[in-house]
Each structure stands twice: as C-alpha cells, then as structure tokens.
C-alpha positions in Angstrom: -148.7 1.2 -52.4 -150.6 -0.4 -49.5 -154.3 -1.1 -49.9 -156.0 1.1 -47.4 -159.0 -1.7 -47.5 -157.1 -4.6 -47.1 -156.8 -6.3 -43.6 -153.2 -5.4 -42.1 -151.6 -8.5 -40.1 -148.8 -8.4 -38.6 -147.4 -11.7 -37.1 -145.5 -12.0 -34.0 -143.7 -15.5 -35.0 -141.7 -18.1 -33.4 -137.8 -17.9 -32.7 -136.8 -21.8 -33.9 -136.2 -22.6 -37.4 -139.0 -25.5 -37.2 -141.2 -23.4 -35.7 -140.8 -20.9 -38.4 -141.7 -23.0 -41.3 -144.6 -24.5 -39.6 -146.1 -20.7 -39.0 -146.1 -20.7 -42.6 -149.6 -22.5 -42.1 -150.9 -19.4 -40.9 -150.1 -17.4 -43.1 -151.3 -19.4 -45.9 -154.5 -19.4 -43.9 -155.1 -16.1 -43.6 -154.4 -15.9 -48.0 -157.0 -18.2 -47.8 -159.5 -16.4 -46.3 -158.9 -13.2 -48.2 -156.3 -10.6 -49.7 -154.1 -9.1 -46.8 -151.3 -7.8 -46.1 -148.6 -9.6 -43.9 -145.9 -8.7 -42.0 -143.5 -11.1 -39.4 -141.7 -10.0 -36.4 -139.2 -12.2 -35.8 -135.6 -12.4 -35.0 -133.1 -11.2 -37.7 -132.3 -14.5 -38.7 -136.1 -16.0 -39.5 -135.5 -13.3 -42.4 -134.3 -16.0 -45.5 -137.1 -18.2 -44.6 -139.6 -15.7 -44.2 -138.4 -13.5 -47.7 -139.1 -17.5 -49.3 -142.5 -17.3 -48.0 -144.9 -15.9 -50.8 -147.6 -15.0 -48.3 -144.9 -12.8 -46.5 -145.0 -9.2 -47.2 -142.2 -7.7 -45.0 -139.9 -9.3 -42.5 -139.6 -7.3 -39.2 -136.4 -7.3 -37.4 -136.7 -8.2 -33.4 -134.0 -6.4 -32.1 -133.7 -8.8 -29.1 -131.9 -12.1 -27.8 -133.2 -15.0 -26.7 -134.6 -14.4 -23.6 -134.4 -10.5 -23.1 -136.8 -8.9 -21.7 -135.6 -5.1 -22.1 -139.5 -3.6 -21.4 -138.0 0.6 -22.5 -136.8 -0.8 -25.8 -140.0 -3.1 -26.6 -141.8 -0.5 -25.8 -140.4 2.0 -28.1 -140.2 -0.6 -30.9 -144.5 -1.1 -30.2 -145.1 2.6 -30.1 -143.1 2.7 -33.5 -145.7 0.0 -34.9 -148.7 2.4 -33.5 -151.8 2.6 -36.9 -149.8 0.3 -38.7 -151.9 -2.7 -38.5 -155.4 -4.1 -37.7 -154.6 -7.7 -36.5 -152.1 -9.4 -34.4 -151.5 -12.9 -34.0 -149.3 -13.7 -31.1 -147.7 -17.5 -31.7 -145.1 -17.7 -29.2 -146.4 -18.4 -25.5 -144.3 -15.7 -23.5 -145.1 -12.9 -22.0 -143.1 -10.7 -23.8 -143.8 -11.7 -27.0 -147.4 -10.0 -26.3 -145.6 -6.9 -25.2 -145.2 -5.5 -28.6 -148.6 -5.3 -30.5 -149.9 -3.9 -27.3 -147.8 -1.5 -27.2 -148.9 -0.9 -30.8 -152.2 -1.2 -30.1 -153.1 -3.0 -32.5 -157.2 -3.4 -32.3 -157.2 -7.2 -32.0 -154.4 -9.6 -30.4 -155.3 -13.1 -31.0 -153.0 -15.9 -29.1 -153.3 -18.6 -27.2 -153.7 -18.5 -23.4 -150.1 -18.5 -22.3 -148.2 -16.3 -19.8 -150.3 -14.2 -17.8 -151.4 -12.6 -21.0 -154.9 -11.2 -19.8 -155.3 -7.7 -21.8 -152.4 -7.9 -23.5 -154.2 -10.1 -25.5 -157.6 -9.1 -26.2 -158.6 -12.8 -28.2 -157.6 -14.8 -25.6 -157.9 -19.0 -26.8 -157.9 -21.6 -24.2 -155.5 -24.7 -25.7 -156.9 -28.2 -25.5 -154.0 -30.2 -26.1 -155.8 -33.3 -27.1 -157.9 -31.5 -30.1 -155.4 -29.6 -31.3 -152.5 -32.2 -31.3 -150.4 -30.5 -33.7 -148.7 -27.2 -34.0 -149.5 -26.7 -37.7 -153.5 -27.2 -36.0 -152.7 -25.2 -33.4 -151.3 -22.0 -35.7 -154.2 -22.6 -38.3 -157.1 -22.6 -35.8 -155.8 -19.0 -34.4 -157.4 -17.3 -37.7 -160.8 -19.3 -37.8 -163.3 -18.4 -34.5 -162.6 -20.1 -31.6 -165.7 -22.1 -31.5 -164.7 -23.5 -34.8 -164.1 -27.1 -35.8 -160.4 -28.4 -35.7 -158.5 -27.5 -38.9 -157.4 -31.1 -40.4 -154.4 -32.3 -42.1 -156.2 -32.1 -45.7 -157.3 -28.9 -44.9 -153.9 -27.3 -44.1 -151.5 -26.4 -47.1 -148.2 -27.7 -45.8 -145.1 -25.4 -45.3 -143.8 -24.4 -49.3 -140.9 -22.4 -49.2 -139.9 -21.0 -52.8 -136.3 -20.7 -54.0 -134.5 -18.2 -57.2 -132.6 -20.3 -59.3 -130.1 -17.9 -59.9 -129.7 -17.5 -56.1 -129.2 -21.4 -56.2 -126.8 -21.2 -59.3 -124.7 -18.8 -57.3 -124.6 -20.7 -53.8 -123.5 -24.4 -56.2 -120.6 -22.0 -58.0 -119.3 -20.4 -54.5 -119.1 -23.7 -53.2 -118.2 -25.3 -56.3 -120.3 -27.8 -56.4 -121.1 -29.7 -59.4 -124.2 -30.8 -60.9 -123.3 -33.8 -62.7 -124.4 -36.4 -60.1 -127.6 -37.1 -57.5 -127.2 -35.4 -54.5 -128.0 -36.7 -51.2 -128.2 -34.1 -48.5 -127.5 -35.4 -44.7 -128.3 -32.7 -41.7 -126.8 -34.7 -38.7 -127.0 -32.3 -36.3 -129.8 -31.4 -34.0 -129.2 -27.8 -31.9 -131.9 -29.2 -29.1 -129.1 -32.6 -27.6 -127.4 -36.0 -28.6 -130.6 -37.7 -28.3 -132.0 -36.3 -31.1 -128.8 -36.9 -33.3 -128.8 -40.3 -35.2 -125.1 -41.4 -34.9 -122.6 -40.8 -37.6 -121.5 -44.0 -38.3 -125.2 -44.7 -39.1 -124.9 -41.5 -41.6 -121.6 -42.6 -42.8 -122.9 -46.3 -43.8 -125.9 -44.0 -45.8 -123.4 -41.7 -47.5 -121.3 -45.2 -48.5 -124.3 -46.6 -49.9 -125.5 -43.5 -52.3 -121.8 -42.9 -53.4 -121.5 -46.3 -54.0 -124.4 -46.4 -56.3 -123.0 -43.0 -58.0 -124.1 -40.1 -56.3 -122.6 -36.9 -54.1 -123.2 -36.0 -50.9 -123.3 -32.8 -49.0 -123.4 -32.6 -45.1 -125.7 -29.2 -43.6 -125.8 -28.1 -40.7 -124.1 -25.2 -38.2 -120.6 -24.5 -36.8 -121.8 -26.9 -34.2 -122.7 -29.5 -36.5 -118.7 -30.0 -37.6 -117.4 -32.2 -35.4 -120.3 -34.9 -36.4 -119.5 -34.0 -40.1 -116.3 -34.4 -40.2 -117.1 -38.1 -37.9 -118.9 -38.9 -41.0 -116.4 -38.2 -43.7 -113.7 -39.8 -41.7 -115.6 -43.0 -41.8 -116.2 -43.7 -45.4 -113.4 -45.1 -47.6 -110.6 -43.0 -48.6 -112.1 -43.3 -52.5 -115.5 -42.0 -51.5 -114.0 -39.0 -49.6 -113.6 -36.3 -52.6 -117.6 -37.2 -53.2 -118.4 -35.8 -49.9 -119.0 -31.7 -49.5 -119.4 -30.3 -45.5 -121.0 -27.6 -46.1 -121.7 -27.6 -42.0 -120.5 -23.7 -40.8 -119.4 -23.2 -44.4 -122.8 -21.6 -45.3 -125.6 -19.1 -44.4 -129.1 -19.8 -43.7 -130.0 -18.7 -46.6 -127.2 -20.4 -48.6 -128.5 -23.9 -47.0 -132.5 -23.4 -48.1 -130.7 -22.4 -51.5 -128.7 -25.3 -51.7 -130.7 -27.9 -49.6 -133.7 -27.1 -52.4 -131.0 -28.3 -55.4 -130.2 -32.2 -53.5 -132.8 -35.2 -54.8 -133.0 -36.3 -51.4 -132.3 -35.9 -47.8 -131.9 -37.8 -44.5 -132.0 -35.7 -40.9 -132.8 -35.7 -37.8 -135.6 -34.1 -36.2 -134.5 -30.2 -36.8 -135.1 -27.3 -38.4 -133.3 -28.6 -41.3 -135.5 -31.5 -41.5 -138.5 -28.4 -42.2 -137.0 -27.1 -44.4 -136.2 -29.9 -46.6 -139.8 -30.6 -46.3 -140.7 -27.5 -47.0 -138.9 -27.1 -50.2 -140.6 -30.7 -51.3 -137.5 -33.1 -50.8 -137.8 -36.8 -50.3 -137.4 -36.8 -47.2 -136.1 -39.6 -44.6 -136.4 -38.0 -40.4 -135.7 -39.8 -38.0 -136.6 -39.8 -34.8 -135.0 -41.2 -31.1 -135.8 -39.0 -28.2 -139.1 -37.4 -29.8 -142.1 -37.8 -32.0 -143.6 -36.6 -35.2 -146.5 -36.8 -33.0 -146.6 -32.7 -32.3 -144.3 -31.5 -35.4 -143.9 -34.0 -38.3 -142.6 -32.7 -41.4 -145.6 -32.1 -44.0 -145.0 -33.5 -48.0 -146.0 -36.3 -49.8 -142.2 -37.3 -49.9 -141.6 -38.0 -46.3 -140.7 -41.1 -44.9 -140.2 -41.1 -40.8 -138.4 -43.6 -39.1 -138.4 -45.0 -35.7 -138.4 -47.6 -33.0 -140.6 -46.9 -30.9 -139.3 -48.4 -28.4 -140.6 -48.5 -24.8 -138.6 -45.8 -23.2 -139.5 -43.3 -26.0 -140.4 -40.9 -27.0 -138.3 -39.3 -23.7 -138.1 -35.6 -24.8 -134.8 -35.0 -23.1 -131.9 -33.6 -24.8 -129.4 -36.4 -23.5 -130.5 -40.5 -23.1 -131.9 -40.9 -19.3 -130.8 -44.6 -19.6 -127.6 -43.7 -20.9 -127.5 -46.1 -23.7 -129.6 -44.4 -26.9 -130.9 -47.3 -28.2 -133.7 -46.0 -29.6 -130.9 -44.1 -32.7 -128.6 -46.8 -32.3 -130.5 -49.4 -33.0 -132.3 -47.9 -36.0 -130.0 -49.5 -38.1 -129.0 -47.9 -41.7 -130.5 -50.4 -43.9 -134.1 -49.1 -43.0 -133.2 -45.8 -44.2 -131.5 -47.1 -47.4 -134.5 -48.8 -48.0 -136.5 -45.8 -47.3 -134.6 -43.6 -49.9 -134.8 -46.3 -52.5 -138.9 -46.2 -51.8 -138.9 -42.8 -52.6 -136.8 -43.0 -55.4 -139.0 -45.4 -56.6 -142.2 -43.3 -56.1 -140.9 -40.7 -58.1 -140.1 -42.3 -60.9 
C-alpha cells in the first residue's frame, strides 16, 4: 500500500539505453534525500533496466515511437496520470516529453529549459553547459534548488544495476553457456555510426589474446550488431572458434544485463552496452574514436577508457569526415590487452 505521506515522483526518462542508466543518478538522488516513491515513464523497452533499478518503484509504458507526437493520445494517457503524483521531473529536452505530466497536472514539473517549454514546466532551469559538464551532473542537480552548488563526481553514486541469479542461471542454460572458463564480453557495435565502432579485426586480435591465455568469449550486441560479430569470429583461428559465443540478435535486453553481469570483463565501444557493463561493476575497457567520455563516461572504479586523442577528434559525427578513422584504427589492440591485464591485476 502506498504511503499517503511520502513524496510521489514520477520520472519522465530518456529513450537511449545510456541515457537510461545514467538517470539512475537521479533517482538515487532523490533516495538520498528522503523516502519516496518512484515511478518511470519510458518506452517499453527501458523496462529490464529500470525493474534492475532498486530505487524504481514502477515502470510506466510510453505507448509511443520515436518521434510521435500524437497530442489526443498523450493527452489521454496525462489525464489518466491526474492525483497520482506530486513531482515531475522532465529529463528529455522535447517538447512532448513535457506534454504528459501537464496533462496530469502534476503540482511541480522540474526540467531543464528546452523546447519552448514555458508553463508546461512550472521549475523551469537555465543549463550552463560549462558547470554542469556532465549528464550524470546535469540529472543530479534537477532535485537540489537551482541556486545550488554543482553536484561532483564523489558526490554522485554511480549507475548500480542489480541482477537475480537465478534469472542469470537461466539466461547461461538457454544459451548453453558454460561456466568453467573467464569470460570476456566484447559489445562491438555502436547503434549511433561506424565512427564509433572500433574495428573488428582490432576485436578479433583481443578475443585471440584472452582465448589464448584460456578464456571464452561472448560477442553482445543487436540484430544489427551481426554482421561485425560474425567479422570477428571469422578472423580468429579455426581452434579458437568453438570458444567464441554471438550472442548479438540472439538475446533480449534483459537476457544481455543478465548475462553481460556473469563475464569478468568487457571491452566496448561507446554504447549503451558500454553503461551497462559499468553499471553492473565490470572491468571495463571503452573506447572511444568519434566522441568523448567528456559528457557521458562510464562511472566504476573498474574502467579503463582508451583513446587517441587525435587532432581531428573528438568529431561527433556518425561516419569519419576525413574518410580514413584513424582515430579507431590506430588504437591499436595491444593497449587494450594491456588495459584488461591492469585490471586483472587490480583485482586481484
């Protein structure tokens, strides 16, 4: 039964995977501060990150694509919402992402300044970019005042998603995979371009280095993602083939969190994978070509990022301007092998 005392929150969250996990901050801010309940509205599949999320009381369906504006159906689905809760936090920029809590009316709408937002938002912030760098800041200062100091890295609980060991138990036996050997998890795929993916020969030297030493790998990732996995697997050594899984289109979302939580260490690119690895305390090796962990790094104490930093990047564009990609090709493999084996080491 819902405590009529306690504050009722309901979150209006972001529609990426990364983003996701980072909004985790918030939540755990607002825990912080005091006993509440929280719900998320968020596209049907942010549900098996958010039902890992302690803070989370209830998932809320968004019953709408990417994109849709579909004002007679938002509108129903606010009305629906109407004496349900007593605080909204808005975290995506749109316009229509504000539609919905003030449609619910909800008493207080707190966002950032984004989209011509002006009374549907009622807590309007202005965004300095320089003081709030990061998006973890920039989530965690929405439930402290506005005139507040800027929430530091020490002060923000990273991302901590939490996984059922029987739900894990279950994912390794449909799969059928063994637990007899390290596992290194590789998440070559990036949904956002090319220039975010490190190539897969790169990967495949990686994957020829940990099964050489012993270990399995398993390659995560979408439908989308197969074509690079199966690159990879097709350039190791017919021996080392049979210790390589793609599990790339294979499972659900929830079935990677499950499964990404059981590896002992993962490389990826900068993607949503790459949060959640974090999240679940991974060692973790990202690396980066076209952008920077300047805005969204992953958050652990087992996190090693690699890059070049060369002059033409960070770039931000899906595909390389200059054509070339040197800033992933020439991050040669050795630096990540070298990277895992640090970790290793730390561990231990």
């Amino acid at each position: 039964m819902t405590d009529p005392a306690r504050p009722r929150i309901l979150v209006v969250g972001p529609s990426w995977v990364g983003d996701m996990v980072m909004a985790q901050t918030l939540f755990a801010e607002l825990k912080r501060q005091g006993d509440c309940d929280i719900d998320v509205l968020a596209p049907a599949w942010c549900r098996p990150l958010l039902s890992r999320m302690p803070e989370v009381r209830r998932p809320l369906d968004l019953p709408f694509g990417h994109g849709e504006l579909k004002l007679r159906q938002r509108r129903a689905e606010g009305r629906a919402l109407r004496g349900r809760y007593d605080h909204a936090y808005v975290l995506p920029n749109s316009l229509k992402s504000a539609l919905l809590p003030f449609w619910a009316r909800v008493p207080r709408r707190t966002g950032w300044r984004g989209e011509m937002r002006y009374g549907l938002l009622n807590d309007v912030r202005v965004l300095d970019k320089e003081r709030y760098p990061l998006m973890v800041q920039r989530f965690v200062a929405l439930a402290r005042a506005a005139d507040g100091p800027v929430p530091t890295l020490d002060e923000i609980r990273p991302p901590h998603l939490e996984v059922d060991p029987d739900a894990v138990a279950a994912a390794r036996e449909q799969h059928d995979l063994a637990a007899d050997r390290p596992v290194l998890g590789l998440c070559p795929g990036a949904e956002f371009g090319p220039a975010k993916r490190w190539p897969e020969y790169h990967y495949a030297a990686v994957a020829r280095d940990w099964i050489g030493k012993g270990g399995r790998v398993w390659l995560f990732g979408s439908g989308k993602d197969r074509p690079v996995a199966d690159a990879i697997i097709a350039d190791l050594p017919a021996e080392q083939r049979g210790e390589a899984r793609i599990l790339a289109g294979a499972t659900s979302l929830e079935q990677a969190v499950d499964l990404l939580s059981a590896t002992d260490a993962v490389v990826s690119n900068d993607s949503g994978l790459m949060h959640i690895a974090a999240a679940l305390n991974r060692p973790l090796v990202a690396v980066y070509g076209s952008t920077s962990p300047g805005f969204t790094p992953p958050l652990g104490d087992r996190v090693v990022m690699e890059r070049l930093g060369l002059d033409c990047s960070p770039c931000f564009q899906r595909e390389c301007p200059l054509g070339h990609l040197n800033c992933l090709r020439q991050l040669e493999p050795d630096r990540v092998i070298r990277a895992l084996a640090g970790l290793s080491d730390d561990a231990a």
